[in-house]
C-alpha positions, 0 to 999 in steps of 0.5 A: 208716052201718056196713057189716059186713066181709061186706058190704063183702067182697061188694061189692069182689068185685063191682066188681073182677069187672065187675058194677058199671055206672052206667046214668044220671045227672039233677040229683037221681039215680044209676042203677046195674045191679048183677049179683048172685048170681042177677039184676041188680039196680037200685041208685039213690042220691038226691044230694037226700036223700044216701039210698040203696036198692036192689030186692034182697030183704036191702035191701027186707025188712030195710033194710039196706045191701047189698052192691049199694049198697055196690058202687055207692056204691065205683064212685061214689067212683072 
């Protein structure tokens, strides 16, 4: 998936600043708690379907790939 500079700007900040937490991890699933700009977010990749979502309005009403995925997608390939 293409991700914009603006985006992948957000999302390093957040994982240099501390804000990326991986909470739990099952067979099928990864849950992380992002902390953005005003509340944390819930991000979850799917390893089954290899798809990501998270609760963040940009993601949820314009199914975009967020900052908070992207954030979390960063934090999983360390």
């Amino acid at each position: 998936m293409e991700v914009s500079e603006e985006v992948k700007r957000k999302a390093e900040n957040l994982l240099k600043d501390g804000k990326v937490k991986k909470e739990v991890e099952t067979d099928k699933r990864t849950h992380f708690k992002v902390q953005g700009e005003t509340e944390v977010h819930s991000v979850i990749f799917d390893k089954v379907k290899n798809e990501w979502e998270c609760d963040c309005a940009y993601s949820t009403l314009k199914q975009g790939y967020c900052s908070h995925i992207e954030a979390a997608r960063l934090l999983l390939k360390k």
